[in-house]
DSSP file (Angstrom, degrees, kcal/mol; ACC not computed):
  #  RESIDUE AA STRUCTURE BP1 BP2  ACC     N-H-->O    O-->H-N    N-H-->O    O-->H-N    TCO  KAPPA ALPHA  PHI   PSI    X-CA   Y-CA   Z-CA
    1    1 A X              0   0    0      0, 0.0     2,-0.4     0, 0.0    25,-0.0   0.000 360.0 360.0 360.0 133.1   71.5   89.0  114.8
    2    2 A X        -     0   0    0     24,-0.0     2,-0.3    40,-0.0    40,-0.1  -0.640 360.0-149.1 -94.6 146.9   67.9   87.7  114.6
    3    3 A X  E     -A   41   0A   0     38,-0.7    38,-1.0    -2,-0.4     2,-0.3  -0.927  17.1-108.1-133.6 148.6   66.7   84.5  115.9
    4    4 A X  E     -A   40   0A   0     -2,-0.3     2,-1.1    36,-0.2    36,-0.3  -0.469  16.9-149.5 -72.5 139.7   64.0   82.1  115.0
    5    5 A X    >   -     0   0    0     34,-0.9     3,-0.8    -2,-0.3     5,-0.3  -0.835  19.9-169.6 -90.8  96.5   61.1   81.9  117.0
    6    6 A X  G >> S+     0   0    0     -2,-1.1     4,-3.9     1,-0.3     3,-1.9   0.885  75.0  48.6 -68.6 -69.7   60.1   78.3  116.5
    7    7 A X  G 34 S+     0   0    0      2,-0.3     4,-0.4     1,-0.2    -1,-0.3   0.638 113.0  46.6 -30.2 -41.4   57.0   77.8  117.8
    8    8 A X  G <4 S+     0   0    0     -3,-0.8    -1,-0.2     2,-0.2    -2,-0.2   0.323 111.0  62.9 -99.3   4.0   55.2   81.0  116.0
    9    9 A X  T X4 S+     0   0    0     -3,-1.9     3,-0.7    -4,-0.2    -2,-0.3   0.713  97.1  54.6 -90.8 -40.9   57.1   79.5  112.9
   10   10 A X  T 3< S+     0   0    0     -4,-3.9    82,-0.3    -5,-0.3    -2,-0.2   0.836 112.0  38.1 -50.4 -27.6   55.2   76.5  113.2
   11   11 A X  T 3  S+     0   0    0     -4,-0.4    -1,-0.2     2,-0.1    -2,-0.1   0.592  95.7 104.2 -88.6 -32.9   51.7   78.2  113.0
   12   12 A X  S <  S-     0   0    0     -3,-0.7     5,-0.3    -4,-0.2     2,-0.0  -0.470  93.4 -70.0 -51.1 135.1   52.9   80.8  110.3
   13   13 A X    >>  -     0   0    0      1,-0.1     3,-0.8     4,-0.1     4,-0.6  -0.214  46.1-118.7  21.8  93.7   51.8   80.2  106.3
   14   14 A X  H 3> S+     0   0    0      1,-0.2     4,-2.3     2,-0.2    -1,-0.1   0.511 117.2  56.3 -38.4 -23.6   53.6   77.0  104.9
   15   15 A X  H 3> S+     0   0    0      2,-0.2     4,-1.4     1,-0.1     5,-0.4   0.925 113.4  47.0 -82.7 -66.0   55.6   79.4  101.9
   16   16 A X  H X> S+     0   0    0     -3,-0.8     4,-2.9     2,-0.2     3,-1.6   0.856 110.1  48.8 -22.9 -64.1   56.8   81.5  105.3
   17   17 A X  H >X S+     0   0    0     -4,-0.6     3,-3.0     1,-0.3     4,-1.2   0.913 111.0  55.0 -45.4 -71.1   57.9   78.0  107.4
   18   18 A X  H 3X S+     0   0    0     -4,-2.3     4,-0.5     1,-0.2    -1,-0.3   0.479 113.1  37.9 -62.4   1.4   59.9   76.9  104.0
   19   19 A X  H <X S+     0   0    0     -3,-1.6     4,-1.2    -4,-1.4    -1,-0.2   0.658 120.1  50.6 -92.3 -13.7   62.1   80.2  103.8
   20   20 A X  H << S+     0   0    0     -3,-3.0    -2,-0.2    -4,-2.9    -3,-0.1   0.696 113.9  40.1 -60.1 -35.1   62.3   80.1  107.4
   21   21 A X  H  < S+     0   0    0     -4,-1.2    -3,-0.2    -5,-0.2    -2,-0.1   0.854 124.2  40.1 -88.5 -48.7   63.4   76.7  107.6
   22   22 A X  H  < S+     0   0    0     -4,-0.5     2,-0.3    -5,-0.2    -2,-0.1   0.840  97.8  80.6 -56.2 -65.2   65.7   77.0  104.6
   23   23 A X     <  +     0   0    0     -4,-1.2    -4,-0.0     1,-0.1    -1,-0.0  -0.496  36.2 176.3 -56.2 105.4   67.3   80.1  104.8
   24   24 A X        +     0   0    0     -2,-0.3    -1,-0.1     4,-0.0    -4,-0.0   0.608  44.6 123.4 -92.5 -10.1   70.3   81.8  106.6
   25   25 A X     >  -     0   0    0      1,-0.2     4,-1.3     2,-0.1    -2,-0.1  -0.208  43.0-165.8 -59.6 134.6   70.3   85.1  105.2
   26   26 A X  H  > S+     0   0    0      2,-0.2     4,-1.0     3,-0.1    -1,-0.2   0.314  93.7  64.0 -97.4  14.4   70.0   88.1  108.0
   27   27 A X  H  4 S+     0   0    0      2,-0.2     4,-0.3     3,-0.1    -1,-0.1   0.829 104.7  39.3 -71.5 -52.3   69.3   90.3  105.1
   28   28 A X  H >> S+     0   0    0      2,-0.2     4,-1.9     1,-0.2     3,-1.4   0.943 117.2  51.1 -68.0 -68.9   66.3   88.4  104.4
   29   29 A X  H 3X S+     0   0    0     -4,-1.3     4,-2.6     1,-0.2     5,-0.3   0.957 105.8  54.8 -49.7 -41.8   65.4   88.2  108.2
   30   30 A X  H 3< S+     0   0    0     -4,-1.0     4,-0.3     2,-0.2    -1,-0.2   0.781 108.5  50.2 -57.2 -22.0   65.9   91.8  108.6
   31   31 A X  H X> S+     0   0    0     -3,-1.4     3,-0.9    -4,-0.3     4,-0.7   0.961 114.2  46.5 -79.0 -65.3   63.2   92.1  105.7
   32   32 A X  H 3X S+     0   0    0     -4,-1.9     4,-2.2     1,-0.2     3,-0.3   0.849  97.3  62.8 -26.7 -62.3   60.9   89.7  107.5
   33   33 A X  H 3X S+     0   0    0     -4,-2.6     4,-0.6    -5,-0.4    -1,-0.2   0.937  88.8  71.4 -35.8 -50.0   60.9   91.0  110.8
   34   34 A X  H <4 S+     0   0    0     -3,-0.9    -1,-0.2    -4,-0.3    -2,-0.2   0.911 119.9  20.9 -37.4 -46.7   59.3   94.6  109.3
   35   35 A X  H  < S+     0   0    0     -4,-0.7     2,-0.4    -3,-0.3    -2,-0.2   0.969 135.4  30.4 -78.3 -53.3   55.8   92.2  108.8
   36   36 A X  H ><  +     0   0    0     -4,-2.2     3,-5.6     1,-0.1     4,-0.2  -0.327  61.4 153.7-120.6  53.9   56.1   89.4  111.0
   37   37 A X  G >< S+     0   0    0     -4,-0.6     3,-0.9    -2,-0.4    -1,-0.1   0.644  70.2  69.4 -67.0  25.4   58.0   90.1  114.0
   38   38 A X  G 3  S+     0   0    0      1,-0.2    -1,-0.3    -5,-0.1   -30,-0.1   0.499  85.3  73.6-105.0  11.8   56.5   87.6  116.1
   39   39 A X  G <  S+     0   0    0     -3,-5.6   -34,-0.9    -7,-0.1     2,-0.3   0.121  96.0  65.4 -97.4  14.0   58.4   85.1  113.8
   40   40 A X  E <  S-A    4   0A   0     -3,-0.9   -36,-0.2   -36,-0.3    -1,-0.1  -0.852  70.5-152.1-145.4 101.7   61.5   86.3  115.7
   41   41 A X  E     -A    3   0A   0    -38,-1.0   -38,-0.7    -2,-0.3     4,-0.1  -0.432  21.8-131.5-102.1 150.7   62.6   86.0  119.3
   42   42 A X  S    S+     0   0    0    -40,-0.1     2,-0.2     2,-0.1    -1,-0.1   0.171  95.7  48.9 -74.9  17.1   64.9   88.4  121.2
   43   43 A X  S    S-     0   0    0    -40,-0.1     2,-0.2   -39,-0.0    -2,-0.1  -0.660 104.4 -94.9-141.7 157.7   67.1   85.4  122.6
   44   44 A X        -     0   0    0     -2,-0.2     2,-0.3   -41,-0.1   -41,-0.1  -0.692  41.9-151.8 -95.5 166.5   68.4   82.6  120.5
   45   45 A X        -     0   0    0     -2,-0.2     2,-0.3   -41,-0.2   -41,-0.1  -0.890  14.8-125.1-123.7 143.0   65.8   79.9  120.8
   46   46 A X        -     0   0    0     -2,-0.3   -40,-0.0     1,-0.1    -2,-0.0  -0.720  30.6-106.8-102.9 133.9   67.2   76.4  120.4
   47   47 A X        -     0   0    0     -2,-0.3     2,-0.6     1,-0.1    -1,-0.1  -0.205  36.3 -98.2 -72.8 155.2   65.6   74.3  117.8
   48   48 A X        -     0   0    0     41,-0.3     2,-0.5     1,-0.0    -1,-0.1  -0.423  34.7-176.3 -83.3 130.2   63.5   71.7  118.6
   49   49 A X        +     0   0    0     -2,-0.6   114,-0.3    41,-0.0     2,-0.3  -0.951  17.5 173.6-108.7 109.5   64.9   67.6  118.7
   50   50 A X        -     0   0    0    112,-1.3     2,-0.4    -2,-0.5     3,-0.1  -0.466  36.7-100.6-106.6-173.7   62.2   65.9  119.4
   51   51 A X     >> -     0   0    0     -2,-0.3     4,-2.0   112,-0.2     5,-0.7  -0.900  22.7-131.5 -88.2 112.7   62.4   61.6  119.3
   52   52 A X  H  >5S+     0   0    0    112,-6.4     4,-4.3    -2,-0.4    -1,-0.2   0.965 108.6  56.3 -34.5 -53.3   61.0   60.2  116.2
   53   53 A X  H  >5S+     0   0    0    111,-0.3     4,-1.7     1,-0.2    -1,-0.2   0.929 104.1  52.2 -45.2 -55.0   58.9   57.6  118.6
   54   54 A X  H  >5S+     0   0    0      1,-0.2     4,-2.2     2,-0.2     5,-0.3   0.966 109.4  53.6 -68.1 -38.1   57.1   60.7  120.7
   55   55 A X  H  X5S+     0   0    0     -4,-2.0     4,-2.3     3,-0.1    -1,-0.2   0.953 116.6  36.6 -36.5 -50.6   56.1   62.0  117.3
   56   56 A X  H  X<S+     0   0    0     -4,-4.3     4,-1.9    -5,-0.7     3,-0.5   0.983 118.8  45.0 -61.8 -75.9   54.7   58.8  116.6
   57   57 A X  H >< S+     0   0    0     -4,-1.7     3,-1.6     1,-0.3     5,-0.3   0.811 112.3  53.8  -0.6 -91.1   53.3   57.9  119.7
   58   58 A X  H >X S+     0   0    0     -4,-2.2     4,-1.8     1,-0.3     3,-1.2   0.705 108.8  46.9 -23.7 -69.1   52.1   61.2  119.9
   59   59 A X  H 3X S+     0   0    0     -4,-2.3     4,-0.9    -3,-0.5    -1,-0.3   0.816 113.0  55.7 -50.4 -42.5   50.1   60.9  116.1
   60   60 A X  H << S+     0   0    0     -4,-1.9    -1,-0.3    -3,-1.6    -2,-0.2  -0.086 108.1  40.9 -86.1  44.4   48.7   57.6  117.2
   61   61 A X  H <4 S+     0   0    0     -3,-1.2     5,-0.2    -5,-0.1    -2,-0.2   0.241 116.2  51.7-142.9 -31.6   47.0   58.6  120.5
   62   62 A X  H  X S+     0   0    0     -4,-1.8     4,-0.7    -5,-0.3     3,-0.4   0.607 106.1  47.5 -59.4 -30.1   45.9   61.4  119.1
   63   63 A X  H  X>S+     0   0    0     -4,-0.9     4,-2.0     1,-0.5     5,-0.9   0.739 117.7  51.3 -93.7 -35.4   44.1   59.7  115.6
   64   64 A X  H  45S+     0   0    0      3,-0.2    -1,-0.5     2,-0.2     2,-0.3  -0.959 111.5  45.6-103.9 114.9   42.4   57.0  118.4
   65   65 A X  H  45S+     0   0    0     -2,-0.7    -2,-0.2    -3,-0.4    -1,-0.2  -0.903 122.6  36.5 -48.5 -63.2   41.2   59.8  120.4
   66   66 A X  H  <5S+     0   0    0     -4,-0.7    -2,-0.2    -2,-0.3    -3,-0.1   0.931 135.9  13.8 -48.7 -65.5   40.1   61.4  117.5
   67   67 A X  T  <5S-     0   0    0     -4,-2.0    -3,-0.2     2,-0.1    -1,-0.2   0.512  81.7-137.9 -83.5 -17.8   38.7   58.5  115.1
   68   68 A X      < +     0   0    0     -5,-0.9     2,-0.3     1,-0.2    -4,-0.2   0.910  61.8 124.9  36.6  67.2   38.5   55.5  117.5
   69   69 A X     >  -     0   0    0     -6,-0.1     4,-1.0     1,-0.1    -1,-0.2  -0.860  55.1-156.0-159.2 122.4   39.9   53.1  114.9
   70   70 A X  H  > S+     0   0    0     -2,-0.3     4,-0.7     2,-0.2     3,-0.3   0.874  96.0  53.0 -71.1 -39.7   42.8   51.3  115.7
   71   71 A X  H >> S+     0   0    0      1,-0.2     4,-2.5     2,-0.2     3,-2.0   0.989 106.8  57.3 -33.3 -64.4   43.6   51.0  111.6
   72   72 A X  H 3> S+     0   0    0      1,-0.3     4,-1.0     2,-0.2    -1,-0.2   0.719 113.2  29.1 -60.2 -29.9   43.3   54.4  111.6
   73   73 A X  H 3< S+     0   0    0     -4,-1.0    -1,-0.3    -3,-0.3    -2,-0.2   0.169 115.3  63.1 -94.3  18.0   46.2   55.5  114.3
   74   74 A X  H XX S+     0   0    0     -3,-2.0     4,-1.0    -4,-0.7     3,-0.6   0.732 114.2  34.3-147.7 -59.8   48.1   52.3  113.3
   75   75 A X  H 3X S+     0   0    0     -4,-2.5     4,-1.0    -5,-0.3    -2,-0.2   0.783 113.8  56.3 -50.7 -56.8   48.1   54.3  109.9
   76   76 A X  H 3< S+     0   0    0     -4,-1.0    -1,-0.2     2,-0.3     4,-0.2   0.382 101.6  71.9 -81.4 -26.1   48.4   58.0  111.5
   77   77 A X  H <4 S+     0   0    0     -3,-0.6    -1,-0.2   -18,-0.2    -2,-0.2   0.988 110.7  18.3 -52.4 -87.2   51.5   56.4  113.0
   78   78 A X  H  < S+     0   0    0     -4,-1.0    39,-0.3    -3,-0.2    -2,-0.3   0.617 136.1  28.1 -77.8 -21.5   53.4   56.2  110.4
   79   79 A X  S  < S+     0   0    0     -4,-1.0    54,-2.0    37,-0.1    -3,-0.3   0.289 109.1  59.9-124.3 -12.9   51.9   58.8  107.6
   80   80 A X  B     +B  132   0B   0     52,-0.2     4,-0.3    -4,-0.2    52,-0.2  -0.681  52.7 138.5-103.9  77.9   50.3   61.4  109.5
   81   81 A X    >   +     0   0    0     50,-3.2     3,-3.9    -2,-0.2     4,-0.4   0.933  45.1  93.2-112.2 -62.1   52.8   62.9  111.6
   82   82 A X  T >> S+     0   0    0     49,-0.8     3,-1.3     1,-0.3     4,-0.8   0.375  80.5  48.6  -0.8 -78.9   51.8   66.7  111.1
   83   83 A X  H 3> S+     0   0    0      1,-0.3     4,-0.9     2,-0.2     3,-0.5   0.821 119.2  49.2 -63.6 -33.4   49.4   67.6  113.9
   84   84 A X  H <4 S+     0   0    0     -3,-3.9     3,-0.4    -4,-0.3    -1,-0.3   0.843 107.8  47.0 -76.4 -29.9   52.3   65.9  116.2
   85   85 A X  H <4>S+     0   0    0     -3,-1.3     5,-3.6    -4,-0.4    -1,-0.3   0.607 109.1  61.2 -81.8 -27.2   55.1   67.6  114.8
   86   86 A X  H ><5S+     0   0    0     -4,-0.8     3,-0.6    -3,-0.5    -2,-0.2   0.629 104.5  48.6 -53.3 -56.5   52.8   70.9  115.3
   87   87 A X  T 3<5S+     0   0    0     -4,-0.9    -2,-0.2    -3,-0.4    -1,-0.2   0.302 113.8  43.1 -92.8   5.4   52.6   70.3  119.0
   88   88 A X  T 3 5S-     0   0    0      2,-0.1    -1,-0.2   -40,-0.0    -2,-0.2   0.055 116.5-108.5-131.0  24.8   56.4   69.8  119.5
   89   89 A X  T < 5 +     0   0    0     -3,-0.6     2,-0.5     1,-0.1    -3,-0.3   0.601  64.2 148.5  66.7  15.9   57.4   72.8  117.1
   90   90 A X      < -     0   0    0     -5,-3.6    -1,-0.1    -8,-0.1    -5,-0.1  -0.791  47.1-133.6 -90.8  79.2   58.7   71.0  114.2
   91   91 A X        -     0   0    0     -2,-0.5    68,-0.3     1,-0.1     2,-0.3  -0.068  24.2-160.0 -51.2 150.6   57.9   73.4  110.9
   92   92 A X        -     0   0    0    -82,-0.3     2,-0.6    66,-0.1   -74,-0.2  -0.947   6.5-143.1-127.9 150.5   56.4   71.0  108.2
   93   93 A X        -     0   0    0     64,-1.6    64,-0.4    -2,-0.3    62,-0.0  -0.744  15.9-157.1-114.9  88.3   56.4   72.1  104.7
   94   94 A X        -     0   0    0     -2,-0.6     2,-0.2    62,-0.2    62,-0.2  -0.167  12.3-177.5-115.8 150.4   53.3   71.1  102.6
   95   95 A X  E     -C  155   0C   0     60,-1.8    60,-2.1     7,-0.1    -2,-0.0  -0.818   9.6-157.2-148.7  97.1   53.0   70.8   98.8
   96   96 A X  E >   -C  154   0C   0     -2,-0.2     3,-2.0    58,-0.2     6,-0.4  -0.180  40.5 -94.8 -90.4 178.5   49.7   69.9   96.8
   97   97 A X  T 3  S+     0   0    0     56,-1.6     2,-0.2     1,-0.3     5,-0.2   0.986 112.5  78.5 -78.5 -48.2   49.8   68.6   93.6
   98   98 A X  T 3  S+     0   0    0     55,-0.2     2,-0.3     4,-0.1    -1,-0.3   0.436  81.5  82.4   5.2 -33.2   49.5   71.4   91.9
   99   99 A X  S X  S-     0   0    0     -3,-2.0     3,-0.6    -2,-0.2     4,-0.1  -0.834  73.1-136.0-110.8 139.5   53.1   72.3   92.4
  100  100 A X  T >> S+     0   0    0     -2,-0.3     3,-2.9     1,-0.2     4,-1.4   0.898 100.4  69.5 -47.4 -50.3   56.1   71.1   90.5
  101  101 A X  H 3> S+     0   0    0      1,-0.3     4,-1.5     2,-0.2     3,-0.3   0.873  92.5  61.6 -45.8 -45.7   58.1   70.6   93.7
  102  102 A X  H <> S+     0   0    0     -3,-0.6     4,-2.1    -6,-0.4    -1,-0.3   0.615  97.8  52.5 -70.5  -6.4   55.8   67.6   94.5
  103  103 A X  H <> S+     0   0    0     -3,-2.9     4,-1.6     2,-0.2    -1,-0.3   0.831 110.5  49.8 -87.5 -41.7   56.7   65.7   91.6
  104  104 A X  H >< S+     0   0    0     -4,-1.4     3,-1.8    -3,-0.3     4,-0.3   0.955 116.5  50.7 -54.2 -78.8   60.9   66.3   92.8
  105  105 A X  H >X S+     0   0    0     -4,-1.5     3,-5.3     1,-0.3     4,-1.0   0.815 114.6  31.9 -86.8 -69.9   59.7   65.0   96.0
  106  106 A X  H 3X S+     0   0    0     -4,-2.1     4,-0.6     1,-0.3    -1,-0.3   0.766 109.6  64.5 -80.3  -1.2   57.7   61.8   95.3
  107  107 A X  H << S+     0   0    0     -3,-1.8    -1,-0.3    -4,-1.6    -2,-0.2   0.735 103.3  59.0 -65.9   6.2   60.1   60.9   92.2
  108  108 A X  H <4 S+     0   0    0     -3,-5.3    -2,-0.2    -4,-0.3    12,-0.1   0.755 102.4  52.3 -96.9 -19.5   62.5   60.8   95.6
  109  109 A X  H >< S+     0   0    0     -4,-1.0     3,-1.7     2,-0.1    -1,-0.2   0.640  73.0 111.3 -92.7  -2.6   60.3   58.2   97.1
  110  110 A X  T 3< S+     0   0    0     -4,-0.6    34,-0.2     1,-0.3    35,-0.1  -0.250  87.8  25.0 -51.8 107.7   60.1   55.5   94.5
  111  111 A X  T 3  S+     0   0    0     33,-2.0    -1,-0.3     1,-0.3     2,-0.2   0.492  99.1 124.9 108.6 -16.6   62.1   52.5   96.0
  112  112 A X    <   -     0   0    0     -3,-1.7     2,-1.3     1,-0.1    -1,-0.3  -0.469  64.9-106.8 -96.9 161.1   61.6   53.4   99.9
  113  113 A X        -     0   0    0      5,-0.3     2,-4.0    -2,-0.2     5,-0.3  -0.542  31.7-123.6 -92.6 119.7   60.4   51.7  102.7
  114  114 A X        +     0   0    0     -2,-1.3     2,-0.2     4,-0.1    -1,-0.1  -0.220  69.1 114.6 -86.0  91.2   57.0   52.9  103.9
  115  115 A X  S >> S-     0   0    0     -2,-4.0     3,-1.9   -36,-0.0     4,-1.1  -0.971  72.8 -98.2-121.9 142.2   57.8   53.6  107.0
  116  116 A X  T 34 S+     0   0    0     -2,-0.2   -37,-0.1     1,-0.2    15,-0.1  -0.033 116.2  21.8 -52.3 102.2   58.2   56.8  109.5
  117  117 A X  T 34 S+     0   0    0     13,-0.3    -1,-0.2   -39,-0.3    -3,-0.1   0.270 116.7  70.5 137.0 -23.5   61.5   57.7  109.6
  118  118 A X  T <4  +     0   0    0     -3,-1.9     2,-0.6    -5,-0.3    -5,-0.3   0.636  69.6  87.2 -98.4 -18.4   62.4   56.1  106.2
  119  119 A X     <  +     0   0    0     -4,-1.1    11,-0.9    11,-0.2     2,-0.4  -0.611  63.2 162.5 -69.6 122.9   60.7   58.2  103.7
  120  120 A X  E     -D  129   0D   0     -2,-0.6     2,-0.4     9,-0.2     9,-0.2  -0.982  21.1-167.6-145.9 156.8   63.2   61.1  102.9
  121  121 A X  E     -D  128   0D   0      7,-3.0     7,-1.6    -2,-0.4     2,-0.7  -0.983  22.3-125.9-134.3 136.7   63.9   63.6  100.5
  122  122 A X  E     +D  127   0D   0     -2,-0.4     2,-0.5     5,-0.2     5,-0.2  -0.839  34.3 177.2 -86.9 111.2   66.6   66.1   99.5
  123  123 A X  E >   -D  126   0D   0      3,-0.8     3,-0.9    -2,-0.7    -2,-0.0  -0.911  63.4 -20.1-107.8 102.1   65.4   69.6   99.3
  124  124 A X  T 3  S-     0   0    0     -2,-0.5     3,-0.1     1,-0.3    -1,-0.1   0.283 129.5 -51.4  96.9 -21.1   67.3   72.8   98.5
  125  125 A X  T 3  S+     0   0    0      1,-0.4    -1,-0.3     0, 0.0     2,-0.2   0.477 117.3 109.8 130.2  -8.3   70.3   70.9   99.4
  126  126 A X  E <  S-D  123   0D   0     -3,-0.9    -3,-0.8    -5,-0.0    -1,-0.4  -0.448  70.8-116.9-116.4 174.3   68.9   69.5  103.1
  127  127 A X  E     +D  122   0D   0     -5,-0.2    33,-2.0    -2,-0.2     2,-0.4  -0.918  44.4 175.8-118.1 125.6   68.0   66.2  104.2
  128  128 A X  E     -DE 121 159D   0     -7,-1.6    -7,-3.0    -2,-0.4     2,-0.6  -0.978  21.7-129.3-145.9 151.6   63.7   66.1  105.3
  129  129 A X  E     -DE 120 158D   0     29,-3.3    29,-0.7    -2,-0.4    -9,-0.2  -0.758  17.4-115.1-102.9 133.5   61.6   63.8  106.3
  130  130 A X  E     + E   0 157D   0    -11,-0.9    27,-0.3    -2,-0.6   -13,-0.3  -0.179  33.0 168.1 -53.0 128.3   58.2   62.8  105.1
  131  131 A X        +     0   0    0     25,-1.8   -50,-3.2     1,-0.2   -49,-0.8   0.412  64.4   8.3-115.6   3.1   55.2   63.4  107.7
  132  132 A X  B     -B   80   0B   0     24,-1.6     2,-0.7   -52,-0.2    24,-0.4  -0.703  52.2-177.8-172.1 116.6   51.9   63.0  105.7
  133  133 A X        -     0   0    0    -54,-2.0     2,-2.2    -2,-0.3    22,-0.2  -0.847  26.2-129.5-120.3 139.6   51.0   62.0  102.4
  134  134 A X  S    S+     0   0    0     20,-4.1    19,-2.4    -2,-0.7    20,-0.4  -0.513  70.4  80.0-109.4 103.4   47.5   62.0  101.1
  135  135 A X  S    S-     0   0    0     -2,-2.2     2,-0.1    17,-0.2    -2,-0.1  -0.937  79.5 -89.8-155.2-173.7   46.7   58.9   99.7
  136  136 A X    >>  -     0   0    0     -2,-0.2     4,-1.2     1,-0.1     3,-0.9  -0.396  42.8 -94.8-103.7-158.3   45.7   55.6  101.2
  137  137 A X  H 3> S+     0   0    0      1,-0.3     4,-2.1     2,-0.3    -1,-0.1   0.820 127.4  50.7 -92.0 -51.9   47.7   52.8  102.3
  138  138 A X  H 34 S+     0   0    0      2,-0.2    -1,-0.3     1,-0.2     5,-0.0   0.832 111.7  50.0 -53.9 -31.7   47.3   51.0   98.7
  139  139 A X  H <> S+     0   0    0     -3,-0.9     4,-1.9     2,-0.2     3,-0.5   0.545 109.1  55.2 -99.1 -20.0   48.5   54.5   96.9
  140  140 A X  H >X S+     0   0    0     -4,-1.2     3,-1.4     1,-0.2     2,-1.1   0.938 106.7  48.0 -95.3 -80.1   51.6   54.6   99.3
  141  141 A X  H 3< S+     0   0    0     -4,-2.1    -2,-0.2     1,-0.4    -1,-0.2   0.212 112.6  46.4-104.1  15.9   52.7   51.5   98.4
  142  142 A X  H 3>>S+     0   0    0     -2,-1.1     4,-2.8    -3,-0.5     5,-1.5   0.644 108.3  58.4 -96.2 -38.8   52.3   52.2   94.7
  143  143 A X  H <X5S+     0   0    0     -4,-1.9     4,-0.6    -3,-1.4    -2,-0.2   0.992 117.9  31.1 -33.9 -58.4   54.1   55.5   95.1
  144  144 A X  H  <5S+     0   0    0     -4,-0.9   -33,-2.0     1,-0.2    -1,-0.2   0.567 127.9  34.1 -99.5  -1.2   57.1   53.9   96.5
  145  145 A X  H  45S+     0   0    0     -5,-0.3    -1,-0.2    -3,-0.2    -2,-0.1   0.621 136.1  19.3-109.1  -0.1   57.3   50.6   94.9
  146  146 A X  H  <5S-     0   0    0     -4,-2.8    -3,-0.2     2,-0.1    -2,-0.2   0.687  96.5-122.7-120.9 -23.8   55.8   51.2   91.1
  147  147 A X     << +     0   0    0     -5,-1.5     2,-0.6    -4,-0.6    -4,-0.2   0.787  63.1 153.3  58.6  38.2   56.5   55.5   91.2
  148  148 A X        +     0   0    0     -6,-0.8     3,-0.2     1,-0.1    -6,-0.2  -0.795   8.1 154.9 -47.7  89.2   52.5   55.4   90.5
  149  149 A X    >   +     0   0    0     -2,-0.6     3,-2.5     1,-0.2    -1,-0.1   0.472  20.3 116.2-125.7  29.2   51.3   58.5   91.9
  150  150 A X  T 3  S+     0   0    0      1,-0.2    -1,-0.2     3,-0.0   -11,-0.0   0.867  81.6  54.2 -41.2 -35.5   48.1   59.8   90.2
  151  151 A X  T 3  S+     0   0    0     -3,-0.2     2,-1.0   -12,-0.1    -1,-0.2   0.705  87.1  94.7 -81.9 -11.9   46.2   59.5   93.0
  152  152 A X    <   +     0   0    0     -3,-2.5   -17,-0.2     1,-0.2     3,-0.1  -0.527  41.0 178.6 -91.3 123.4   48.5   61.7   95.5
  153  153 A X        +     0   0    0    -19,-2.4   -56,-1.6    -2,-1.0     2,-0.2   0.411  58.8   5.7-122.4   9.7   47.6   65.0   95.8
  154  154 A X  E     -C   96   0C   0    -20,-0.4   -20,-4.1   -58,-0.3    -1,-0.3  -0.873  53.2-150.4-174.1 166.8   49.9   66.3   98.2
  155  155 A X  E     -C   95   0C   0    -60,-2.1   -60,-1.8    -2,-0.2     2,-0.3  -0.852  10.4-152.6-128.9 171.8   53.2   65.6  100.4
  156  156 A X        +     0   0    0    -24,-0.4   -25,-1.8    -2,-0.3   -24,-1.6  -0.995  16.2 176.6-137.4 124.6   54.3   66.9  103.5
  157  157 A X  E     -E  130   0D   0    -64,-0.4   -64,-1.6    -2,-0.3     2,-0.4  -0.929  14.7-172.1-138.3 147.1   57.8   67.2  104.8
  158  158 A X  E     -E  129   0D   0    -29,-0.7   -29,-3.3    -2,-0.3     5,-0.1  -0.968  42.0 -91.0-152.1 146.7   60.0   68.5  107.7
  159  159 A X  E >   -E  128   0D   0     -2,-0.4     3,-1.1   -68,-0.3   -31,-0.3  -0.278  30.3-122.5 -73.8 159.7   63.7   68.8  107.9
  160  160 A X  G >  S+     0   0    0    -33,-2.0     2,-3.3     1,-0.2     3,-2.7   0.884  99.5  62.3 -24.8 -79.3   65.7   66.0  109.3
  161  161 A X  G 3  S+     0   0    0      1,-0.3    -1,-0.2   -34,-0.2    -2,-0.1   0.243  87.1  64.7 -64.0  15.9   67.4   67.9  112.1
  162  162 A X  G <  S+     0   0    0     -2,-3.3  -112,-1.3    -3,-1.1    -1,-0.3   0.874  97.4  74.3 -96.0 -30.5   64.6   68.8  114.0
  163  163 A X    <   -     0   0    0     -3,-2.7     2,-0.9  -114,-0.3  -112,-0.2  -0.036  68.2-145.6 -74.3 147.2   64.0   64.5  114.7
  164  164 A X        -     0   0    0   -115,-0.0  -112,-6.4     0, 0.0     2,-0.7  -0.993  32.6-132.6-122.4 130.9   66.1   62.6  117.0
  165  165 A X        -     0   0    0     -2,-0.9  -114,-0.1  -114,-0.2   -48,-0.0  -0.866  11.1-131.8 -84.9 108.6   66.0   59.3  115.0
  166  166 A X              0   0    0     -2,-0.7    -1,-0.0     1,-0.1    -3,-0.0   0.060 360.0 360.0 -17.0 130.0   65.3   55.9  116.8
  167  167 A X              0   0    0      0, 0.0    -1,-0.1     0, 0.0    -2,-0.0   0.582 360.0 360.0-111.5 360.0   67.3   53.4  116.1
């Protein structure tokens, strides 16, 4: 049996993370392994449950170091989740507009509340939650109340189970 190596999945090439993340087959891992064995630990590794809030947290102290605009982590909070999810080993699965998928993914957000932890999507059969969309704060709240989305030119996602959700 192969086990995922969590941490070098997160850094790995976003089409990698989503067969990694997806996928049970050891057929498939055994095929994988040949390139990228450093995507594979000799131990099971337990996936990472992090707390929605230290994500968050985490994304805003990080956008006000970075940018020194409270708007801007206050924003980064809720919609830029990535870099944090990145430091706590969470694969995220990115999609530009370019790709069909993103158009199944934001017809999924039409009607949700834009918030962390409430944007979600069904992929493949799994439950994930949005951690960055690029547009701005006016263009998220046309996505998801009007399903306007010219302006969004990619989404970002990671599955549920990796989050311990806040209640």
């Amino acid at each position: 049996m192969l086990f995922k190596n969590w941490p070098a999945i997160c850094n790995a090439h976003p089409a990698l993370r989503l067969l990694l993340v997806t996928c049970e087959d050891e057929a498939v891992f055994a095929k994988l392994k040949l390139g990228f064995p450093e995507l594979f630990a000799a131990e099971p590794m337990s996936e990472p449950r992090i707390p929605l809030s230290v994500i968050q947290n985490t994304a805003e102290e990080t956008s006000r170091r970075d940018f020194d605009s409270e708007t801007y982590a206050r924003t980064a909070r809720e919609f830029e989740l990535n870099e944090a999810c990145d430091r706590f080993h969470i694969p995220v699965v990115y999609w530009s507009a370019d790709n069909p998928v993103l158009a199944e993914i934001r017809d999924q957000l039409v009607r949700q509340t834009a918030k962390a932890g409430h944007l979600r999507v069904i992929f493949r059969g799994e439950e994930f939650l949005v951690t960055q969309i690029d547009a701005g704060v006016k263009d998220i709240e046309q996505v998801l109340t009007r399903g306007r989305v010219a302006r969004m030119k990619f989404v970002c996602i990671a599955p549920i189970r990796f989050f311990i959700l806040d209640e």
